[in-house]
Structures are given as C-alpha cells and as structure tokens.
N, C-alpha and C positions, 0 to 999 in steps of 0.2 A: 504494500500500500504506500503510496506517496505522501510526502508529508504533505501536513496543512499550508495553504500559500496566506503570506499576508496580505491585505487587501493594499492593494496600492503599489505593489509589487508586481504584478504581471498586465502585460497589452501592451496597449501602444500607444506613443505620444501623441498629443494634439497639436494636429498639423499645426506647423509656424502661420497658416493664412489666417486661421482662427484666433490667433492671440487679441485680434481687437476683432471681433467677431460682433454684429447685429443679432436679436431676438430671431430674427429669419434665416439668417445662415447657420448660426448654432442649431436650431430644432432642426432643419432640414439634413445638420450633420446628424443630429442623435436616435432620429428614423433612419438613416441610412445606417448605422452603427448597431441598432438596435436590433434591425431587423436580422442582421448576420449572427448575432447574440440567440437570438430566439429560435433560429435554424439549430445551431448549437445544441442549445437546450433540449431543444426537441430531439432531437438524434439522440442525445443522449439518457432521452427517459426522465428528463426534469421537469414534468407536461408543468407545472405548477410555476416556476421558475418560469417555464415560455409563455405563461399565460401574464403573468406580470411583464413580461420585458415587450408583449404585443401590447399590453395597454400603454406603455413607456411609446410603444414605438404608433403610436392610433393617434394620443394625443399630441406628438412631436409633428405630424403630419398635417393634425388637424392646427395646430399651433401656424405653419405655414400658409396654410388656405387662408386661413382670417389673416393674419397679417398682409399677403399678397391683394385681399380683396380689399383692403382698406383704399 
C-alpha cells in the first residue's frame, strides 16, 4: 500500500497565465481541471468523490455562462 500523500503535494502548477486571472478565466480553468478529476474518480470506483468534483465542475461552467452573458 502506498503511503498517505499530503494535500498540497501532488499535481500541477497553475499555469503562469492564470497568476492575474479574471472570475471567467479561472472557473472556465477549474471545469476544464475538474472534469479530468472526475474521469479519475470515476475509473477508479470513487462514484462519491466524482459526484462532488461534477458538481465543482457544473457550477465552474455555469459560473462562465453568467459571467459571458452579462
């Protein structure tokens, strides 16, 4: 068995474009981000885990659409 990872310790940086990032660009990264997350989860039998990171990734989506329609 693998050890425990600490949170904050594993993935990947946030790209350098994002460092001054808008309400619109960040959500639109964290539905793209999320959704590869939840694919994850789900392969790996964490239906419960994938069900929160789709709702992460529904409202990062819908967070776009409003902002775009303003």
């Amino acid at each position: 068995m693998a050890p425990p990872v600490r949170p904050g310790t594993v993935g990947h940086e946030i790209p350098d474009a994002f460092a001054n990032a808008d309400g619109v660009m960040a959500a639109g990264y964290i539905a793209t981000q999320s959704k590869e997350l939840k694919r994850l989860a789900m392969r790996a039998r964490l239906t419960t885990l994938g069900y929160l990171i789709e709702m992460v990734e529904i409202e990062a989506r819908e967070t776009v659409e409003m902002e775009r329609a303003r």
